[in-house]
SELO-115566 format. One record per residue (C-alpha): residue in one letter; chain; x, y, z. Coordinates in steps of 0.05 Angstrom, whole numbers, plus 5000, padded with zeros to 4 digits. Example, Ala and Ser with C-alpha at 12.3 -4.5 7.8 and 13.67 -1.06 7.14 Angstrom:
# SELO-115566
(A,A,(5246,4910,5156))
(S,A,(5273,4979,5143))
This chain:
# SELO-115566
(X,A,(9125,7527,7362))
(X,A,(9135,7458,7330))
(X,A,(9137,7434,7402))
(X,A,(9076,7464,7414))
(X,A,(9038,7437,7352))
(X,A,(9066,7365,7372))
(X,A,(9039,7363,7446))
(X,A,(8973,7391,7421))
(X,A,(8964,7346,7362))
(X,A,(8985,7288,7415))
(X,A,(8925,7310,7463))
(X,A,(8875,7307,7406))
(X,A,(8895,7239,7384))
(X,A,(8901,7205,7448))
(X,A,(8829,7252,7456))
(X,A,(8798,7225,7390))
(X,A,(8823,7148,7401))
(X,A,(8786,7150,7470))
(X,A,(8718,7182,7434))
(X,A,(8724,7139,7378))
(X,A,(8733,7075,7414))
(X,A,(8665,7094,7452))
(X,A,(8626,7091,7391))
(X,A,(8599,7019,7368))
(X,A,(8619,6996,7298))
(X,A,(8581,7018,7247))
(X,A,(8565,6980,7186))
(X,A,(8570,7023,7119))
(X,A,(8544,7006,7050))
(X,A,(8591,7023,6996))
(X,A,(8554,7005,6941))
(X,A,(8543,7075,6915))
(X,A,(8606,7092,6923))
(X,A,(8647,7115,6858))
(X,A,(8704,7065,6848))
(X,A,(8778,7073,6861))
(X,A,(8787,7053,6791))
(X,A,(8738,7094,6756))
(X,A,(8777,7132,6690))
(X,A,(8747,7203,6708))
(X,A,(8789,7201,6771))
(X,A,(8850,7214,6726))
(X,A,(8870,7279,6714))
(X,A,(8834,7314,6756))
(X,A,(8860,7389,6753))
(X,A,(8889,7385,6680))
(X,A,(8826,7408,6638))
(X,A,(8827,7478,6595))
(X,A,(8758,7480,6594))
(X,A,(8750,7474,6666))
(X,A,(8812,7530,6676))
(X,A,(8766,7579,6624))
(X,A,(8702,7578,6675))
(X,A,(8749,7582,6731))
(X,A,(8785,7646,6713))
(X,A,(8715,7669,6689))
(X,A,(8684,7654,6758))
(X,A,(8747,7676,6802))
(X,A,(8732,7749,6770))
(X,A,(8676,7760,6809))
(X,A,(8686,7711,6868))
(X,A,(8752,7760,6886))
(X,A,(8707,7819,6899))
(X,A,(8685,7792,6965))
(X,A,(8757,7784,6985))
(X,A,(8752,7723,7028))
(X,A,(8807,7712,7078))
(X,A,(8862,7666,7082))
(X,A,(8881,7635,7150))
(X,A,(8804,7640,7166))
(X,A,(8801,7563,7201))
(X,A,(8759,7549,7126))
(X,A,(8791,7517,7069))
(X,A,(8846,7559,7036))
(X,A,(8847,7586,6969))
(X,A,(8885,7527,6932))
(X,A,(8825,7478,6964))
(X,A,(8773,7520,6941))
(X,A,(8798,7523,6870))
(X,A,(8806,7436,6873))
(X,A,(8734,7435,6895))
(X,A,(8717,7479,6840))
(X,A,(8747,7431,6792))
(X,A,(8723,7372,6823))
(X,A,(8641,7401,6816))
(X,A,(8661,7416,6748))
(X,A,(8690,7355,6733))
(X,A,(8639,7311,6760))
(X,A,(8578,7349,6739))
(X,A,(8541,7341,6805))
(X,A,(8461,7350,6809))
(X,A,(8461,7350,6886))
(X,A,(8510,7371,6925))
(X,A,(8518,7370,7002))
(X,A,(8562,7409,7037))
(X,A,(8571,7404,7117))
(X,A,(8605,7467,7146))
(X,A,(8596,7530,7113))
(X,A,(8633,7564,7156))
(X,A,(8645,7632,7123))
(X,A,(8622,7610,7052))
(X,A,(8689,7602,7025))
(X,A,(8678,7534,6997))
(X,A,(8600,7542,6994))
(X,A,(8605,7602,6945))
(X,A,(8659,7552,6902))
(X,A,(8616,7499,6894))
(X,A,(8554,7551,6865))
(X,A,(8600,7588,6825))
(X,A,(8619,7506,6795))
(X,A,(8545,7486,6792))
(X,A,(8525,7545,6758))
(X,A,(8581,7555,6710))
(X,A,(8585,7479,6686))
(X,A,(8505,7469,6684))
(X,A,(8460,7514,6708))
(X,A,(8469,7578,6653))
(X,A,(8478,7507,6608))
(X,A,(8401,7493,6624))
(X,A,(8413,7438,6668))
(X,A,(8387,7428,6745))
(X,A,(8427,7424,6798))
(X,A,(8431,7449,6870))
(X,A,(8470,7459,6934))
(X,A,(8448,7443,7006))
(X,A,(8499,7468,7058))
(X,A,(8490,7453,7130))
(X,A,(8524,7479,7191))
(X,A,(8517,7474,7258))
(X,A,(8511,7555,7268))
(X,A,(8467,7603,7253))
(X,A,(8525,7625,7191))
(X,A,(8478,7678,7170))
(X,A,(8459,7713,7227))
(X,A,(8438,7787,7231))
(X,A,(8450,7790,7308))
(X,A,(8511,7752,7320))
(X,A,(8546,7764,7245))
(X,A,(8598,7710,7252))
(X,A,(8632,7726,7194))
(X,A,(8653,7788,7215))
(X,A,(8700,7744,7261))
(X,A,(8736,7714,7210))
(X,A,(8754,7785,7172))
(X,A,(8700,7778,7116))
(X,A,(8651,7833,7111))
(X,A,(8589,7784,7065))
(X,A,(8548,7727,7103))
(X,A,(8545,7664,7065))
(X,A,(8476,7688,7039))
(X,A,(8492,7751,7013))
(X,A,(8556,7728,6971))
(X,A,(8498,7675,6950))
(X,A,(8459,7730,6931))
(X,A,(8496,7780,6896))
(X,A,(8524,7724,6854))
(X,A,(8446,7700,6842))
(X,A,(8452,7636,6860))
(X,A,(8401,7635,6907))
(X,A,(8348,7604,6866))
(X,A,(8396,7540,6878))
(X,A,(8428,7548,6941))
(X,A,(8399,7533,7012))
(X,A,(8418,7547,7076))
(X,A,(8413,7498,7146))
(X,A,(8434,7510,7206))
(X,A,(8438,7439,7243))
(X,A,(8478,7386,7259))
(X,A,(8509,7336,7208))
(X,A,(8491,7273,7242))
(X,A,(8423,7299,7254))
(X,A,(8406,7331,7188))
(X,A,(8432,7265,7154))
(X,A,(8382,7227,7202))
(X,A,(8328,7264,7177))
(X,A,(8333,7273,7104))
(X,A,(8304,7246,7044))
(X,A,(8344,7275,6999))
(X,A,(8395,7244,6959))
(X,A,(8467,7277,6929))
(X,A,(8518,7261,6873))
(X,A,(8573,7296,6917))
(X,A,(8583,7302,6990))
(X,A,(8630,7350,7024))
(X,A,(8650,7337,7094))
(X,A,(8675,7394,7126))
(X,A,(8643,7403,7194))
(X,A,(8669,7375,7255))
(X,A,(8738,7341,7247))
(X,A,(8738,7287,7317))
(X,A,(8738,7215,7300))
(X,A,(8672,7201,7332))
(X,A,(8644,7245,7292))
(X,A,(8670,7233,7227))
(X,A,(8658,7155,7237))
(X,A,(8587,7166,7238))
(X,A,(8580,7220,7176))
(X,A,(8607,7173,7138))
(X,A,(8554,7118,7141))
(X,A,(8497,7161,7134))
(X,A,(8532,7205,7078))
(X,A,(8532,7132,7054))
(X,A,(8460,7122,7051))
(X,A,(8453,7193,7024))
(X,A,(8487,7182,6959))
(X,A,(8476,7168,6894))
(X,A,(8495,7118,6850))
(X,A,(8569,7128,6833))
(X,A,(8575,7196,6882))
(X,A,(8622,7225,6910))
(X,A,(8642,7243,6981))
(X,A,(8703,7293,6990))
(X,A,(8744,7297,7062))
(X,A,(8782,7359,7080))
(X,A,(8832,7362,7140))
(X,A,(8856,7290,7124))
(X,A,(8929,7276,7139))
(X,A,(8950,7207,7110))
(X,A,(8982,7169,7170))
(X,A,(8967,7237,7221))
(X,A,(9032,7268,7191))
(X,A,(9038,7336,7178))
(X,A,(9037,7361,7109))
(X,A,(9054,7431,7120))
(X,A,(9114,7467,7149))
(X,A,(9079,7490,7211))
(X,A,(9065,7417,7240))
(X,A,(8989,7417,7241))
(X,A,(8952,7358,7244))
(X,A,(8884,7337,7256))
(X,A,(8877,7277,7265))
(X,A,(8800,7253,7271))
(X,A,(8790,7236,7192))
(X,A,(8844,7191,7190))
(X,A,(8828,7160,7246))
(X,A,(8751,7146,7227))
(X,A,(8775,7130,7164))
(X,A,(8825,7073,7182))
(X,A,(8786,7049,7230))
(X,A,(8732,7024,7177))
(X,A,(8781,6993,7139))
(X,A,(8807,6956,7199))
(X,A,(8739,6924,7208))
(X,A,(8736,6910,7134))
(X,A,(8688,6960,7101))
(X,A,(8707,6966,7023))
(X,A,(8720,7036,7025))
(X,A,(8791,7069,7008))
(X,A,(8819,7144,7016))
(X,A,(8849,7177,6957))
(X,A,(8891,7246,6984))
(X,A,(8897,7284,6924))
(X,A,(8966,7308,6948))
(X,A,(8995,7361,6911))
(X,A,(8959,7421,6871))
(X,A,(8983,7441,6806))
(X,A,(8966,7515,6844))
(X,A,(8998,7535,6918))
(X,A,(8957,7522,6970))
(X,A,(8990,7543,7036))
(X,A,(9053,7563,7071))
(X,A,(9096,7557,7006))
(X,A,(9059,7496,6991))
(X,A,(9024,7463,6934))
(X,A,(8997,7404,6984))
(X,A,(8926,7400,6995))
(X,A,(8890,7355,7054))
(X,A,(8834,7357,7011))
(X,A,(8809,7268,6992))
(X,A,(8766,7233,6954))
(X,A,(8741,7170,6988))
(X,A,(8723,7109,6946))
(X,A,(8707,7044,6945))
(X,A,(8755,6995,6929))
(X,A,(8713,6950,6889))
């Protein structure tokens, strides 16, 4: 199996070098960026206030009984980014790949608990390349959940705040004029791809945002007992600091809650800007 995992991580690499070298560099602009060195970076799962809205919000986020080992973010992840929104107080947030609506109904159940009942504004844009919500093709069913995206939305009643789009990242960033305190990039996971979301969730930030990476394995090692690796984000990712951009990754490493196979490791990062 390990063997396995190994000759099929080493055909993505050698696939995602080749893609990624066929892409021009691209400049980025950092400025918005929050730095590496900013204090609220510390301590990022550690808050009892945080854990209170959590346990409050995983009471009824449990009754649509979201599968594990469903290609989305695991349940350890999805608590983090629960934390994270919480932490950072976010007024826009933009998430690329819904997916199932694992992370998507997170991030709402974060907005909402640590602003929105507080009387504050805040909202969440997620964007995938499918048709997540479809009454004709019901992807979800695929993945062993029996609630589209939009109807977890809904029976949580988040969907005064909550919009759906079905496009591709690189074109919905090319198009919008929106701007967002916290991007999550979660959609396609090739280098080529990844080295251009970057710039243009870049220019769709905010002053001191955020922008969160899943499936990032620091120097394309595997961080979990079955060998999986996926290699595109760290390979974007390097590649702009090769050619100088002030940007660094932060992995967030290991969860103070299991994550999976045994694990407490998450491939969950924050990138950041060095200075």
């Amino acid at each position: 199996m390990k063997l396995k995992q190994f000759l099929k991580t080493k055909y993505q690499k050698s696939k995602d070098v080749k893609e990624l070298n066929s892409i021009h560099q691209t400049g980025c602009e950092t400025a918005n960026l929050r730095l590496k060195s900013d204090p609220s970076l510390e301590n990022l799962f550690e808050s009892g206030e945080i854990e209170k809205m959590w346990n409050e919000s995983k009471k009824e986020i449990d009754m649509f009984r979201i599968p594990d080992g469903s290609g989305g973010v695991n349940p350890g992840d999805r608590r983090a980014i629960y934390y994270l929104i919480s932490k950072f107080k976010p007024s826009s947030v933009l998430e690329v790949g819904t997916h199932i609506g694992a992370s998507t109904v997170h991030i709402a159940s974060a907005l909402y608990m640590s602003q929105i009942r507080n009387g504050k504004n805040a909202d969440l844009i997620t964007v995938d390349i499918a048709d997540v919500n479809s009454t004709v093709t019901k992807p979800w069913l695929n993945y062993g959940t029996q609630h589209s995206p939009i109807e977890m939305i809904h029976k949580l009643n988040y969907g005064s705040f909550v919009n759906f789009v079905a496009d591709t990242s690189i074109h919905y960033a090319a198009t919008a004029t929106k701007k967002f305190d916290f991007i999550f990039l979660d959609g396609s996971h090739t280098a080529d791809t990844v080295y251009q979301e970057i710039p243009m969730a870049l220019k769709m930030l905010n002053p001191n945002g955020v922008i969160l990476l899943h499936d990032y394995f620091p120097g394309m090692k595997p961080l979990w007992s079955d060998g999986t690796v996926i290699p595109g984000p760290y390979l974007a990712t390097e590649r702009f600091v090769k050619e100088g951009i002030n940007l660094t990754v932060l992995p967030l490493g290991e969860l103070p809650w299991p994550t999976k196979l045994g694990s407490n490791v998450t491939s969950l990062a924050l990138l950041l800007r060095k200075d």
